[in-house]
N, C-alpha and C positions, 0 to 999 in steps of 0.2 A: 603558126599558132594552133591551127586544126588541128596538126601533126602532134604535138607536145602534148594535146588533151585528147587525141588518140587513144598516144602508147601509155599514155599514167589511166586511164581508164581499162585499156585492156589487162593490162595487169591485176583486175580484179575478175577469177573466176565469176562466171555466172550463175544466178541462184538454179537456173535449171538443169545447167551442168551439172553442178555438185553440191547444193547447201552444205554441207558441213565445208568443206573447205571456200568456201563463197565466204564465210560465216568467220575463219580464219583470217582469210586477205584481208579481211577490213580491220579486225582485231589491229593487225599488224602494220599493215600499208596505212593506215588512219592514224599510224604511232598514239595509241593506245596502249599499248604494252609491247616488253622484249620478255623474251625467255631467259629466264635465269642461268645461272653457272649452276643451281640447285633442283633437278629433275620434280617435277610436277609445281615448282616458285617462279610466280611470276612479278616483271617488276611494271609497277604503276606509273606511265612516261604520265610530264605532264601534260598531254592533251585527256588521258582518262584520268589521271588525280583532278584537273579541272571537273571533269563533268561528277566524277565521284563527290567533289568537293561541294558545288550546287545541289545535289538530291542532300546531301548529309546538310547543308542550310536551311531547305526547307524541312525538313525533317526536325530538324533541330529546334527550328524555333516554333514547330506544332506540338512537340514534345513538354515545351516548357510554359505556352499558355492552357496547355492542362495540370499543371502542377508536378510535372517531374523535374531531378536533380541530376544534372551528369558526375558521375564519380567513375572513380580509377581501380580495378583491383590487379594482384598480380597475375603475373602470367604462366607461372607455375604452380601447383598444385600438388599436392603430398597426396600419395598412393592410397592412403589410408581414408583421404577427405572425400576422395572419391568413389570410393567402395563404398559410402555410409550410406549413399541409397542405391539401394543393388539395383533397380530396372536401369537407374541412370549408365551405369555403370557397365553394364553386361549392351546395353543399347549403342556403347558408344568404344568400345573395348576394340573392334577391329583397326578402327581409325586415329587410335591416344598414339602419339608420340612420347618417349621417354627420355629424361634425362638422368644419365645413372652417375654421370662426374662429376664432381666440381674442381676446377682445375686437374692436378695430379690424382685427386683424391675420391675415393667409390663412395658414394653416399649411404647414407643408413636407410634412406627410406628412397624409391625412387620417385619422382617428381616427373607431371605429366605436362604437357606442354597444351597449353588452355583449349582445350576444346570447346567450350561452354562454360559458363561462370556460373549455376545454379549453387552448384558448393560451398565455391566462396563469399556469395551473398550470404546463404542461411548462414554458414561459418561465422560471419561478420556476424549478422543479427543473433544469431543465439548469444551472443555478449552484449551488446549494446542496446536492445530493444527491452522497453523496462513498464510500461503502462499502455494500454489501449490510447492515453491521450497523446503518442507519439504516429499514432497510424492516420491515415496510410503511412507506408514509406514507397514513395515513388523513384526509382532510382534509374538511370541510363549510362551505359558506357559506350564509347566509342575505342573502337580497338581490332587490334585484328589475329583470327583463332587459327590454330592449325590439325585437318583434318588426313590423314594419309592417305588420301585416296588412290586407287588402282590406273584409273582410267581419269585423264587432265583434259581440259578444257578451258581456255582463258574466261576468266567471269562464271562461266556454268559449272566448274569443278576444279578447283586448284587447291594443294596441299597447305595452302596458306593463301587467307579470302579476309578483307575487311570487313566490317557491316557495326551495325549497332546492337546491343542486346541488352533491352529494356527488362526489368526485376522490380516488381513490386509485391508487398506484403498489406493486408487488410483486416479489420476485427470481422468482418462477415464472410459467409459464401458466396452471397449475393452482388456485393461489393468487388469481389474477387471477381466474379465472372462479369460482371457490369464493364470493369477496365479490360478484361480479355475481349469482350465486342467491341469496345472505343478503341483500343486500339488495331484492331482487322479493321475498323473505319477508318483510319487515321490512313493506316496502309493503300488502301482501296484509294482514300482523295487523293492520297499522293501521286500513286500511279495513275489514276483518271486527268484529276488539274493540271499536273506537271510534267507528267512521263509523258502524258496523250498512250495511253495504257489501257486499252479496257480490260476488267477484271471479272472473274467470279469471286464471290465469296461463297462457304460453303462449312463443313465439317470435315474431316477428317474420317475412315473408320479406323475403327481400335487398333486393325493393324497398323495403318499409318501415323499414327501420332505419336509424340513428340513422348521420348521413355522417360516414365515417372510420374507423366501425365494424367490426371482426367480426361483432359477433352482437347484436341486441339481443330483451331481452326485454320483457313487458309484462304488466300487470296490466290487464283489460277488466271492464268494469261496463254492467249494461245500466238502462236510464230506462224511465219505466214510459209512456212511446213508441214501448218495443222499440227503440232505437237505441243501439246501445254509446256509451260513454265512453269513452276511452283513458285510464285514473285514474294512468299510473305507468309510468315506464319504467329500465329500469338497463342499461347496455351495457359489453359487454368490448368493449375496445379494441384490444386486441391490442399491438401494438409498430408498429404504425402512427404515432400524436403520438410515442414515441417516437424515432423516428428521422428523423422531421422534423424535433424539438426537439432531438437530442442529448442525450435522457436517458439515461445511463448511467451504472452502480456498476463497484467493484472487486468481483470476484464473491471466494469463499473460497482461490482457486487467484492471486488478485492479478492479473486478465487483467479488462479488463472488457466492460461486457455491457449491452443496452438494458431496460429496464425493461417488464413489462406491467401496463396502466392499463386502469383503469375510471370512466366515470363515471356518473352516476343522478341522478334528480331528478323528486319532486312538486311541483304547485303549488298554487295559490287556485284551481285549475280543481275541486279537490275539494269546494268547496264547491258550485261549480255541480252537482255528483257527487250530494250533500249531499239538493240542493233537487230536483232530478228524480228523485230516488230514493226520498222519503221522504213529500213533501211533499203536500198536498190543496186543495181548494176554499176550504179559510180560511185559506191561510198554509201557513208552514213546520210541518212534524214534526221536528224536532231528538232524536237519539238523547242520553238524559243522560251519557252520558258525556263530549261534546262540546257540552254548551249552554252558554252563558254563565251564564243564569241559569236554575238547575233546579227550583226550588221561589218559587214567588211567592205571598204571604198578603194576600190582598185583605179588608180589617176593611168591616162596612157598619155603619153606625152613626148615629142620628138623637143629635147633639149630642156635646158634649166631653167628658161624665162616659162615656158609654158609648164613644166612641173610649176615652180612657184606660183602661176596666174591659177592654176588650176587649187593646189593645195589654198591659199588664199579664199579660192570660191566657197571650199569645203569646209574647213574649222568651225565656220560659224554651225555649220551643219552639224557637225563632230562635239561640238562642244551642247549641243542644245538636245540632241540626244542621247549623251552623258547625265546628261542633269534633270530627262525623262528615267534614268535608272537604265537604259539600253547599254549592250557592252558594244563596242567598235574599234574596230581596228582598220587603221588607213594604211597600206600597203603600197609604199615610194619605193620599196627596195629597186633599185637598178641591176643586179643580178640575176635573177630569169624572169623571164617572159611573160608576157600577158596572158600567154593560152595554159602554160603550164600554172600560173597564181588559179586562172578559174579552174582549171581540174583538179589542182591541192584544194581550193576549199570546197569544192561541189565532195573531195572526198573524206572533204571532214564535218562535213552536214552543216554549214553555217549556214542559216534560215535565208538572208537575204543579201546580195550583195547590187553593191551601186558603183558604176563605174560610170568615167567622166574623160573624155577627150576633146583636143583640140576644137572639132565641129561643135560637142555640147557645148563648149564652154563659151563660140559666139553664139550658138542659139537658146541659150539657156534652156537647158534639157540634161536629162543625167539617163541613164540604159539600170533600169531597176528589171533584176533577177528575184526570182522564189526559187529556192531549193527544193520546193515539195515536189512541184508539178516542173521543175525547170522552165518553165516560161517569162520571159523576158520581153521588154516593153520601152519604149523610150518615151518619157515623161518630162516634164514640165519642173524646173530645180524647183522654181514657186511652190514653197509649201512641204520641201520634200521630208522633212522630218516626223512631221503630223501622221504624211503617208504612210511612212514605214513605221510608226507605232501601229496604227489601223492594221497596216498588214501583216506585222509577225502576232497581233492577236486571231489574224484571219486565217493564218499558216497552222498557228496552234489548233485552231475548231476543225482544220479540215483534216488535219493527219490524225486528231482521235476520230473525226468522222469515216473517215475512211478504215481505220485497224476496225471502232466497232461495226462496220459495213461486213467485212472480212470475217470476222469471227462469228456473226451472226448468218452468214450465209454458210456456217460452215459447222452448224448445230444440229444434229438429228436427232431423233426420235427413232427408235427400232426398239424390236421386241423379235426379232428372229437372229439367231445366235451365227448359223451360215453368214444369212446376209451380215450381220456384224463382223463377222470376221476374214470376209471376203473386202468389205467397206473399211476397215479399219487400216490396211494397209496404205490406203491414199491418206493418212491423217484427218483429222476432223475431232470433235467434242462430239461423244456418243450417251442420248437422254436414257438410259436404259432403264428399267426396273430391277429390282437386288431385293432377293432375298434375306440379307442381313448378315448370313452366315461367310465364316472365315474360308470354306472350301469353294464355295463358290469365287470368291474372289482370287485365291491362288490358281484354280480352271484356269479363271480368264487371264491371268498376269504366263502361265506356263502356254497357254494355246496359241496366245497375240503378242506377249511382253509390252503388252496395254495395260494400265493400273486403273481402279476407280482412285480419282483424284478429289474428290468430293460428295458431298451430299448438299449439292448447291441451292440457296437461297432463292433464287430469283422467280423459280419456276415452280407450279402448284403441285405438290405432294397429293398424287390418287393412286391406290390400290392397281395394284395386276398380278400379272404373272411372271417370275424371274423366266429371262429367256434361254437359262443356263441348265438349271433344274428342274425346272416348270413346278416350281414350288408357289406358292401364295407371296406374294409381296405386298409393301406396305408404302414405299419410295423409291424413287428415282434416284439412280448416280450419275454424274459425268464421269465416262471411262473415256482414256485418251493414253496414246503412249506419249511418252513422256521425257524432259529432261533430267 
């Protein structure tokens, strides 16, 4: 048994060996995903469509007790829909896919393969949006976009990525921006309560936001590389697509008037979020609130009377943490081994597993595992279901406790430009001060290939000195290289 959860463990590069290939094995080895017959397409096995499938439930149904609608649009787009608002356009121009055939036939116009829906939306509403008393219009789709990227990465950059992208329209400014911050909140609880994710929230600068934009904001996550994540973004629009689209209501005076929009959207890059975040030397760490499967009951058993005495012990157990809303799975299979079952699911991050042999079964005792901390105990059956609710609520507080431990002990403050960029190459979240200006920030992205990621929230805005140009500053950024 040693032996069998040995070699299925060495098979996963170490994080100090190599993160990015560390960061790969799990991808793969965790069957998570295969590589496609289509270079930078990856395909979704189902133990990542699982876990994709959970975040996009709770997501889903946060989405709809604020008042949004899921709807559907196509997934191509006419050349001409997408030139209407040039920043969109000229923003997203290196990564459009084209479709120039249909069947035998060359088309008249070529048709772009969904990058973003901001088009199709205004498209939609400049026809059908007819009075201020139809707004908001809160809308979401679930779907998945394709961007040509250079450089692939399962979850972090693939030519074709799921996610959600929320679109709404509003009779005010205010309104408009109101749903741009609930939803960067929306984002932020989800990756906090469910991912066990801690986040910044922040702004964007003008170079990095979302084209077409006014303002966008973001939610940043750092990997335990030190290297943020950009786990989330939500952008006010302004009346920009607007009035490229001719989206317009009759306001209450009967005059009318352009709408302001927003849109947002997370993806399956969360899951990459997920695994750099959480994860170790054997695999994934999956937070329970977001595992597929949360409790797994591994019986060991020399013959078929003690399988059944055993199984018998357990159902009632199976059955009553089913019916607590717990997923489980009881694993009789007779085809491999007991050492190799605990090293497949320690490397598919199931929170807790409980196993039960011959000896527990005369002394009523069951051998309960934690995934987080791998520590393992021999308990008492009495009572064991109660237990392991108590405990993958204990597993969830401690794996956010521990990332925001990590990330906070990995925040500075600097104001000397050497030491930053002598300090920047071990990774970390750097508090700097920023001038404001566009040249400054291109300095720091050419000198470190370090970006300011933010103008984050959390932390008090006071005056200094930019440590780049020793200009006058007003605010602090989080700079951090980056995914």
């Amino acid at each position: 048994m040693a032996k069998d959860n040995k070699k299925l463990v060495q098979a996963i590069t170490s994080q100090e060996e190599n993160f990015a290939q560390w960061y790969t094995d799990i991808c793969v080895k965790a069957e998570l995903v295969e590589y496609s017959s289509v270079k930078g397409f990856i395909i979704l096995r189902p133990y990542g469509q699982a876990i994709w499938e959970n975040i996009q439930k709770d997501l889903d149904a946060r989405f709809k007790a604020s008042g949004h609608e899921n709807v559907a649009m196509p997934v191509l787009i006419p050349e001409s829909l997408l030139k209407k608002e040039g920043e969109l356009v000229n923003g997203f121009a290196p990564e459009v896919a084209w479709v120039t055939m249909g069947g035998s036939d060359e088309l008249e116009e070529r048709l772009a393969v969904r990058p973003t829906s901001e088009t199709m939306f205004c498209d939609h509403w400049s026809r059908v949006l007819h009075s201020y008393r139809e707004l908001p219009m809160k809308y979401n789709q679930w779907c998945s976009v394709v961007r040509w990227e250079k450089t692939t990465r399962p979850f972090l950059r693939s030519r074709e990525f799921w996610w959600q992208e929320g679109h709404t329209i509003h009779e005010t400014a205010a309104e408009a921006e109101a749903e741009t911050q609930a939803q960067l909140d929306c984002y932020a609880d989800t990756c906090e309560q469910d991912l066990a994710i801690p986040v910044l929230k922040g702004r964007k600068t003008d170079k990095e936001k979302f084209a077409g934009a006014e303002a966008t904001y973001t939610i940043e996550a750092m990997m335990q590389d030190g290297k943020a994540l950009q786990s989330g973004t939500s952008h006010f629009l302004g009346q920009n697509f607007a009035k490229s689209f001719g989206v317009t209501f009759l306001n209450k005076d009967n005059k009318p008037e352009y709408v302001w929009a927003t849109s947002w959207g997370v993806s399956t890059r969360l899951i990459g979020a997920l695994i750099m975040t959480h994860s170790d030397d054997n695999g994934l760490v999956l937070p329970p609130h977001i595992a597929p499967i949360q409790v797994v009951i591994i019986p060991i058993n020399r013959g078929k009377e003690q399988l059944d005495a055993i199984t018998a012990k357990m159902q009632p157990v199976i059955d009553q943490l089913r019916q607590m809303g717990i997923s489980v799975k009881y694993d009789d299979a007779d085809n491999k081994r007991p050492g190799f079952k605990f090293a497949d699911y320690e490397l598919r991050g199931v929170p807790v597993r409980l196993v039960m042999g011959g000896r527990d079964l005369e002394n009523n005792t069951v051998e309960l595992m934690r995934r987080d901390t791998l520590e393992k105990e021999e308990v008492s059956f009495d009572g064991i279901a109660d237990r392991v609710k108590r405990l993958l609520e204990e597993i969830q507080e401690n794996i956010y406790r521990k990332a925001v431990a990590f990330r906070d002990a990995h925040i500075y403050e600097c104001d000397n430009y050497d030491e930053f960029k002598e300090r920047i190459k071990d990774g970390g979240f750097f508090l700097c001060h920023w001038d404001g200006t566009p040249e400054t920030e291109a300095k720091i992205k050419e000198d470190t290939q370090a970006t300011i990621r933010c103008v984050p929230y959390m932390f008090e805005q006071t005056p200094g000195v930019d440590m780049v140009s020793g200009k006058p500053a007003t605010q602090r950024v989080i700079i951090a290289k980056a995914y």
